[in-house]
Structures are given as C-alpha cells and as structure tokens.
C-alpha beads as a LAMMPS data file, in Angstrom:
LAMMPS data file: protein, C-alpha beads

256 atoms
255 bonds

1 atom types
1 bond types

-500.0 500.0 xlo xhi
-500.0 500.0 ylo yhi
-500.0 500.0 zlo zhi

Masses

1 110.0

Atoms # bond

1 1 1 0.000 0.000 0.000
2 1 1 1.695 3.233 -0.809
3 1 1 -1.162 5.895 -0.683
4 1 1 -2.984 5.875 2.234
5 1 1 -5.915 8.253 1.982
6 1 1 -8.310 6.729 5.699
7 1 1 -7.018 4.901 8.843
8 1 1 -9.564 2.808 10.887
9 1 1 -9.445 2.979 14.462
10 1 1 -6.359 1.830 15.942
11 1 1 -3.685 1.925 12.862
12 1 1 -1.017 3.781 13.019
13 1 1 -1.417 6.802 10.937
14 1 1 1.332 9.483 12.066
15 1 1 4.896 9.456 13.001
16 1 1 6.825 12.676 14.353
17 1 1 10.381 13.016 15.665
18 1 1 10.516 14.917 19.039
19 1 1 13.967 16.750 18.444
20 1 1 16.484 18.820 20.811
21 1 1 17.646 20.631 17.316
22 1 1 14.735 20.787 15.110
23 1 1 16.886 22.241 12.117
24 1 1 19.768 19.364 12.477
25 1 1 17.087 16.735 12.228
26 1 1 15.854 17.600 9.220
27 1 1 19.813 18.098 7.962
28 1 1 20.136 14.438 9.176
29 1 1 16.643 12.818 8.059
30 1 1 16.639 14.658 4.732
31 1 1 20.102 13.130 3.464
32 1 1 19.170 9.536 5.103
33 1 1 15.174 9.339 3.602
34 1 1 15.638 12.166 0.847
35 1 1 12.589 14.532 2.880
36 1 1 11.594 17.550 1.375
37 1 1 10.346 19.931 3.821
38 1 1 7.559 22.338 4.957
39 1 1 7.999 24.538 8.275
40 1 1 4.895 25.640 9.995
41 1 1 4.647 29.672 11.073
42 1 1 5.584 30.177 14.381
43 1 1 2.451 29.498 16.242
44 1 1 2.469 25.825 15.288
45 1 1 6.265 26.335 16.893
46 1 1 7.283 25.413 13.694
47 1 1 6.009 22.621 13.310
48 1 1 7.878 20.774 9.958
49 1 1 6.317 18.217 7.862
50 1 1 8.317 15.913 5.403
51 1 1 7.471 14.927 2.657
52 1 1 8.525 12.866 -0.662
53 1 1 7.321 13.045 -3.821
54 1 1 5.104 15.863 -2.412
55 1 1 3.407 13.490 -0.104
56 1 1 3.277 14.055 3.638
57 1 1 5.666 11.358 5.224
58 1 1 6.183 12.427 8.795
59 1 1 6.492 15.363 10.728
60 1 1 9.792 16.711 13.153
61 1 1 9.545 19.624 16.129
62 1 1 11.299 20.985 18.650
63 1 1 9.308 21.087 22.203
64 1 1 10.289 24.034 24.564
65 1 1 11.170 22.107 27.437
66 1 1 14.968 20.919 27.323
67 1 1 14.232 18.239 28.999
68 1 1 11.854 16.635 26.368
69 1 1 12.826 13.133 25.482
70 1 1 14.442 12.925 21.928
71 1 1 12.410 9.978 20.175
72 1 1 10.066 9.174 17.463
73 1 1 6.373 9.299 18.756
74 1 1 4.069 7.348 17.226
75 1 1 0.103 8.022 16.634
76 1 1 -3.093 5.867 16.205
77 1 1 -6.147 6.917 14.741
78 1 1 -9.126 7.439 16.610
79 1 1 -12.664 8.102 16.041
80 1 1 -13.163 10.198 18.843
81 1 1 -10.302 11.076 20.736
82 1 1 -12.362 12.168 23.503
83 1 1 -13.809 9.056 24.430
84 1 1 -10.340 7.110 23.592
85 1 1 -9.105 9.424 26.682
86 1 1 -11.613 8.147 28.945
87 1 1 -10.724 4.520 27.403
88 1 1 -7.438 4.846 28.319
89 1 1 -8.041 6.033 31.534
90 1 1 -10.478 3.069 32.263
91 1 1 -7.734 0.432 30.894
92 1 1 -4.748 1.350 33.131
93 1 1 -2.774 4.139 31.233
94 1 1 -2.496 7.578 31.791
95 1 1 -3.457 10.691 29.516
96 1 1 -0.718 13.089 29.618
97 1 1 -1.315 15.867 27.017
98 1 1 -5.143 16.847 25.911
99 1 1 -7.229 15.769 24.600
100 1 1 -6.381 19.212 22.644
101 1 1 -7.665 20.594 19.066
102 1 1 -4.504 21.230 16.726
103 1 1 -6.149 24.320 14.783
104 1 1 -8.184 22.889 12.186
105 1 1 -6.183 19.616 11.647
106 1 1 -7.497 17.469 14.239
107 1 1 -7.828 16.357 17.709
108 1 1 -5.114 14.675 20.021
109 1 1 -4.055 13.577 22.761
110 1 1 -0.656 12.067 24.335
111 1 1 -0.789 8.967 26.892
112 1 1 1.213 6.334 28.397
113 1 1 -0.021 2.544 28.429
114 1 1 0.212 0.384 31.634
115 1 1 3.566 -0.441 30.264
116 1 1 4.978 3.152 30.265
117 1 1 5.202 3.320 26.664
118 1 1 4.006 6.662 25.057
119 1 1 1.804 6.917 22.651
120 1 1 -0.603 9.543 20.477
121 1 1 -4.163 9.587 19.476
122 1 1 -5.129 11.197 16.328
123 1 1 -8.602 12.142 15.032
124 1 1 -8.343 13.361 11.830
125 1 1 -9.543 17.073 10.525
126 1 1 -7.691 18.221 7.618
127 1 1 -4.492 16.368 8.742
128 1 1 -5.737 12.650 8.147
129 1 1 -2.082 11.056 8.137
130 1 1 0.453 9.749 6.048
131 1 1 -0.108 10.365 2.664
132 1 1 2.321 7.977 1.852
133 1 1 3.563 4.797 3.248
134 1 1 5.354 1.254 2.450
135 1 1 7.501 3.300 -0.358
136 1 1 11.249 4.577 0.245
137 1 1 11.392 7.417 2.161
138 1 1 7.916 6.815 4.353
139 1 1 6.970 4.808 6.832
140 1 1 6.947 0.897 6.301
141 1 1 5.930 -0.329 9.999
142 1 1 5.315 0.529 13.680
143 1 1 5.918 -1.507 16.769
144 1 1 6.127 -1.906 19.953
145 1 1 8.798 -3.462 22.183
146 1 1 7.394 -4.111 25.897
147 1 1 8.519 -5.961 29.056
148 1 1 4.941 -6.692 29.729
149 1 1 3.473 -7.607 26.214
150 1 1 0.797 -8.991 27.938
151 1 1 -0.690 -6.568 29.485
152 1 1 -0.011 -3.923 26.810
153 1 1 -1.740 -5.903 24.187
154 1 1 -4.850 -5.985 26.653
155 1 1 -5.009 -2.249 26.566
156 1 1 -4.802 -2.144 22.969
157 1 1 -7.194 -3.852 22.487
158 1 1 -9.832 -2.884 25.118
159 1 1 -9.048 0.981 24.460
160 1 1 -8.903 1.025 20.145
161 1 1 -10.933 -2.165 19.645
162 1 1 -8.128 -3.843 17.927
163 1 1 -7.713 -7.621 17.214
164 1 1 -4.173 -9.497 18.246
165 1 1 -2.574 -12.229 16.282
166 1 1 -1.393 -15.184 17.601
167 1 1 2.386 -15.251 18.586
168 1 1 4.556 -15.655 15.337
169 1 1 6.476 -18.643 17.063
170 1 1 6.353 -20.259 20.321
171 1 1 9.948 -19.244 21.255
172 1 1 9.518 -15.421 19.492
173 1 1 7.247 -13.366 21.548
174 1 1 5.632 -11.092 18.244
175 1 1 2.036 -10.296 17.628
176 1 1 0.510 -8.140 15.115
177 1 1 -2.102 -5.541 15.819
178 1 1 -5.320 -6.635 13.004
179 1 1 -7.772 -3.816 11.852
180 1 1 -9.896 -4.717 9.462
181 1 1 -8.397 -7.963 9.273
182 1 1 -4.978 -6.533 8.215
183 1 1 -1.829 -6.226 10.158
184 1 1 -0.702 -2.741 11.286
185 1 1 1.168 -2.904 13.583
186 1 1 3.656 -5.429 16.260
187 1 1 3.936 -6.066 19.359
188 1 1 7.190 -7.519 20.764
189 1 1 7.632 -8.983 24.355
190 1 1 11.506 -7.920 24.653
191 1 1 13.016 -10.655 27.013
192 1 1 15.896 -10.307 29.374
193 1 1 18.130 -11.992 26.787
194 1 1 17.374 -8.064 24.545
195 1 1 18.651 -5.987 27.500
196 1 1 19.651 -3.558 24.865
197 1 1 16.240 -3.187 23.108
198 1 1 14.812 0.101 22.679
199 1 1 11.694 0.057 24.312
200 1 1 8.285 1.859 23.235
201 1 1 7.262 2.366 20.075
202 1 1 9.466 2.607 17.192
203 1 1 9.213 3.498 13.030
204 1 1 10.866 1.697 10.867
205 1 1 11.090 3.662 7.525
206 1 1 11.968 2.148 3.814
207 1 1 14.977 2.978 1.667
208 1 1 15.998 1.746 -1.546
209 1 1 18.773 -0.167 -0.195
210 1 1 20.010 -0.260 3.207
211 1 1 23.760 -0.613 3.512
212 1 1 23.630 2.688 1.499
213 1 1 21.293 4.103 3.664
214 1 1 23.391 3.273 6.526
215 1 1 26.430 4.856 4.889
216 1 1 24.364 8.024 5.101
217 1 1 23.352 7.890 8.434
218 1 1 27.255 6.760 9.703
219 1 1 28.455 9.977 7.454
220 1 1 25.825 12.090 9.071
221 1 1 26.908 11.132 12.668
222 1 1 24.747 8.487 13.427
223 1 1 25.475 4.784 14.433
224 1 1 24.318 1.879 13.304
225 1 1 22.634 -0.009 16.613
226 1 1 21.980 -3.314 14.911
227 1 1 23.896 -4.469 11.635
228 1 1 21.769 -5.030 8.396
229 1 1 20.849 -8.282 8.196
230 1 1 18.089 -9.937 5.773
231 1 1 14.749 -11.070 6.737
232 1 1 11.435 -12.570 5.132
233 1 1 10.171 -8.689 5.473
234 1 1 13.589 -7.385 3.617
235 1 1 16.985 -5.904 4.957
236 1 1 16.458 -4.289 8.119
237 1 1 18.774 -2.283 10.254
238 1 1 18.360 -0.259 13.709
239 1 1 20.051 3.036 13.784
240 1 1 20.552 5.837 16.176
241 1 1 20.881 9.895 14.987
242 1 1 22.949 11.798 16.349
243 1 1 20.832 13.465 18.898
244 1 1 19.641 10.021 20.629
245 1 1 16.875 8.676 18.325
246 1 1 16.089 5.479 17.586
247 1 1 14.959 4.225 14.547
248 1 1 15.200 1.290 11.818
249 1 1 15.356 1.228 7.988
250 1 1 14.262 -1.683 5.757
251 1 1 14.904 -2.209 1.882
252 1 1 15.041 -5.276 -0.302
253 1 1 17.189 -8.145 0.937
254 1 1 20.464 -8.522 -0.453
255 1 1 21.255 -10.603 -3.579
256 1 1 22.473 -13.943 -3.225

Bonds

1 1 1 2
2 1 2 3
3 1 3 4
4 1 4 5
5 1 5 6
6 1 6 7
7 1 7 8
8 1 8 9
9 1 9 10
10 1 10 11
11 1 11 12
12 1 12 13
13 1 13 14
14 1 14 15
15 1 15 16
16 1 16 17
17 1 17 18
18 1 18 19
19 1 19 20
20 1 20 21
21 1 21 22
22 1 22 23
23 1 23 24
24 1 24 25
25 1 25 26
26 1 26 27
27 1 27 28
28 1 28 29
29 1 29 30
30 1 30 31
31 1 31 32
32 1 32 33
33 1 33 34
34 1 34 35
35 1 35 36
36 1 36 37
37 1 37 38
38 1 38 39
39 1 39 40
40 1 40 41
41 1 41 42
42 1 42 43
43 1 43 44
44 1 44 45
45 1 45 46
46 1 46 47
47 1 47 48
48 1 48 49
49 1 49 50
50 1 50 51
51 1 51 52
52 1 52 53
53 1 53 54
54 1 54 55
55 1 55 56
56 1 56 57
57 1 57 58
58 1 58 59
59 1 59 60
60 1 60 61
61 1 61 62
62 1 62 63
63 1 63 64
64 1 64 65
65 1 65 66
66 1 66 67
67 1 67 68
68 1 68 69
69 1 69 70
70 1 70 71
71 1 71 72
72 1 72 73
73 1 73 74
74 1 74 75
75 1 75 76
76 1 76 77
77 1 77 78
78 1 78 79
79 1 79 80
80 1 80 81
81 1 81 82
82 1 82 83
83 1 83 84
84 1 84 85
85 1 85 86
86 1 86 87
87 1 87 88
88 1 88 89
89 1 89 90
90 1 90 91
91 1 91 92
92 1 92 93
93 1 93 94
94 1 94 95
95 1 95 96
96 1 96 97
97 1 97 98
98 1 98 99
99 1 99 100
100 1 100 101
101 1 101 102
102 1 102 103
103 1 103 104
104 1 104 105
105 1 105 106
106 1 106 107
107 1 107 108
108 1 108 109
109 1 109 110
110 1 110 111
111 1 111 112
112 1 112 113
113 1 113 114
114 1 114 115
115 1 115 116
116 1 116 117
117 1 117 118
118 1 118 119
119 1 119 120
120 1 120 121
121 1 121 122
122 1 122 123
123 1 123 124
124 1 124 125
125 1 125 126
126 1 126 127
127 1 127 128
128 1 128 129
129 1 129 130
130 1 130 131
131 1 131 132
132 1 132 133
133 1 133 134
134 1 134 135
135 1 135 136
136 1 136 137
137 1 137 138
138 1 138 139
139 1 139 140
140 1 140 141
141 1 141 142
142 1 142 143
143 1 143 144
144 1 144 145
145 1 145 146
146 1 146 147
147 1 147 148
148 1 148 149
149 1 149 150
150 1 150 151
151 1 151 152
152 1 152 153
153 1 153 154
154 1 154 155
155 1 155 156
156 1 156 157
157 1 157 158
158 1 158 159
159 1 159 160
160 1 160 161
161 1 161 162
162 1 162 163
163 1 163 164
164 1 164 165
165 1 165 166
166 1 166 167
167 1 167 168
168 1 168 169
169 1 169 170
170 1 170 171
171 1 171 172
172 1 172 173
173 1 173 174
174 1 174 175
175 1 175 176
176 1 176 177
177 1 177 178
178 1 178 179
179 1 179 180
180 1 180 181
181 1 181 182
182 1 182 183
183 1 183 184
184 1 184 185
185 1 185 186
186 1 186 187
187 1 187 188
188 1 188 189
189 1 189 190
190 1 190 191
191 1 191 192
192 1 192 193
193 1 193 194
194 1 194 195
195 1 195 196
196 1 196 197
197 1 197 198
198 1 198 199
199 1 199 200
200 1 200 201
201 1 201 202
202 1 202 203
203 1 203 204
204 1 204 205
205 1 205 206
206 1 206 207
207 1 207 208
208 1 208 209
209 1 209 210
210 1 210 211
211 1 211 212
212 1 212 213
213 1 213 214
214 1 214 215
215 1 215 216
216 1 216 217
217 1 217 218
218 1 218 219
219 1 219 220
220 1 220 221
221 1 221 222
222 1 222 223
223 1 223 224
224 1 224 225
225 1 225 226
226 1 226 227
227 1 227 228
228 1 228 229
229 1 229 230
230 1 230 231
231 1 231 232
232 1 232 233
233 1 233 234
234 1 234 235
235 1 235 236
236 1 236 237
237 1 237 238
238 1 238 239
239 1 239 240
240 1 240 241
241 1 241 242
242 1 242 243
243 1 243 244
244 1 244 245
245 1 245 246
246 1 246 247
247 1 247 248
248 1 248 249
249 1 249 250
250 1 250 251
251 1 251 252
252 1 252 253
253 1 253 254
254 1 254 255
255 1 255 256
C-alpha cells in the first residue's frame, strides 16, 4: 500500500520526531530518507512536515522544554479522541497531554499505556495522516517493544478495539495488531536476553537499499545499533541519529 488516503481505528497513521535541534534533524533525516520539507509559522512552533514526492511522510519539532525526550512518537487513529481518553483512563494508562484541538487539523491527545510506553491519538480534521507509506522514504511499519506484552496488548485492544494475532512462534514473543483484518502494527515482548532493546514504540522507515542508507546515516553522525541483516520482510537495520533517536530502515534483501 503506498497511498494511504483513511485509517480505521487503531492503525497507526502518524509518526513525528521529538527533536532537541529541530533544524539538524531535518539536515540528518533529509540526506538519510531524501525529505523535502515544509515549516509551519511560528504558532504551530514550527512545526515541519516531510514529505517525498510531495506526499506528507512524517512530521519533526522541537518542544520548549529541554528536557523533552528525543524519540520518534508514534500516533493511532481514533474516532473520537475524547472518548479514547476516557478509554485509556479506564484500561490502566495515563493521559498526559489533551485531549487538545490542533487548529483545524485534528484532535489529540498524548498517553502512556500500563507499560509506560508513550503513545498519540489522532482524530483526523484536515491532517488525516500519512499520505504515503510502504515506499522509500515513508513509513513501512510501527511496533512496539514491551517488558509486559501482555498486558499492553490488553489495553490495545480494550481501548482502540483492535484484534491481536497469535504469537509468530512459540519461542519469538511477536504479535501483530489486526484492523480490518490486516496487520498494522507489532507487538514484541523484549526478554531479558534483549537488555539492549529500545523500548516503546518505534518506526521503521523504507529505503531503496540499506547498507547505502546506513552509509548516510554513519556519514551524518549516526550509528548503526543493529547491523543489516536480511529477513522474510527485507533488509532491516536499527540506527541511532545523532541526537539520541532510535529508529530502523528496511529495503530489499540482499542478492544472493
């Protein structure tokens, strides 16, 4: 799918990067995922959208407080944000921000699951989401990796309405989230034996190949967390930029 146009309740359907230098994350995310961008006037605090192709692929800002965590927050859709704050309320988590009108682009809110991942909830206005996903440049999958996968899938589902998939494998802990009867997102139960894992939810975005892609990001000042390495789902690589956050790239598996 690379033009998504609706989002049913409980699919991922933005991405934004919470920065501490708004203006050297779009330096470093335009050379690595080739983002044209679009500031906002100042009373959106510049809010920045990126696009490709002149489709809207994410969206970077800088909060005011220096203390914000640098990471890439991740959104669901909701029908009525409103009652998904009371949902989430009612389920265990915790609403932290809203819910809030963002001018005439929609409704939000920001929360925390039992888990003490962060999350968004997004009820589209004029902003309905990625215009564009699954192609290079854009989004290709969300997840999240969880201590408690358990109990974190439970809230999913109770506060969005979501279906869960069985595990992938007896000895892998991975569901999917199912809307609609289509997978939209994971959910990873990150043993002991991960102590490294980045935990929360994470983007991973598509490139056109990923060792070049990587070659950006080293070049750029990032790091390469985990080494590309092919999969049934393509080449897929976890990276950190250089102002903390975490992310992972996926292109077509190597030949041979």
């Amino acid at each position: 799918m690379g033009d998504a146009r609706g989002y049913g309740q409980g699919t991922p359907c933005w991405a934004d990067y919470w920065a501490r230098d708004r203006r050297a994350a779009m330096d470093f995310y335009g050379a690595v995922l080739g983002w044209v961008f679009d500031e906002g006037p100042p009373e959106t605090g510049y809010y920045t959208t990126a696009s490709v192709g002149g489709k809207v692929a994410a969206g970077l800002f800088q909060p005011p407080e220096p203390d914000s965590p640098v990471t890439w927050g991740v959104y669901l859709a909701s029908d009525d944000v409103d009652a998904t704050a009371r949902a989430v309320t009612e389920a265990g988590g915790h609403v932290v921000m809203g819910p809030t009108d963002v001018m005439e682009e929609g409704r939000m809110l920001l929360a925390t699951d039992p888990t003490g991942a962060v999350f968004g909830a997004w009820q589209a206005g004029r902003h309905r989401g990625f215009q564009l996903v699954d192609q290079p440049g854009a989004v290709a999958w969300t997840e999240l990796a969880t201590r408690d996968a358990e109990t974190a899938r439970a809230f999913y589902a109770r506060v969005f309405g979501v279906g869960i998939s069985p595990p992938m494998a007896a000895d892998f802990d991975y569901t999917t989230i199912r809307v609609d009867g289509r997978d939209v997102a994971g959910v990873w139960g990150a043993g002991s034996d991960e102590p490294d894992a980045a935990l929360g939810w994470g983007t991973v975005f598509a490139v056109p190949g990923t060792d070049d892609a990587l070659d950006v990001v080293t070049g750029r000042g990032g790091v390469v967390v985990r080494a590309a390495e092919d999969s049934p789902y393509g080449r897929l690589a976890t990276c950190q930029d250089p102002q903390g956050g975490r992310f992972s790239l996926v292109g077509p598996n190597s030949e041979g």
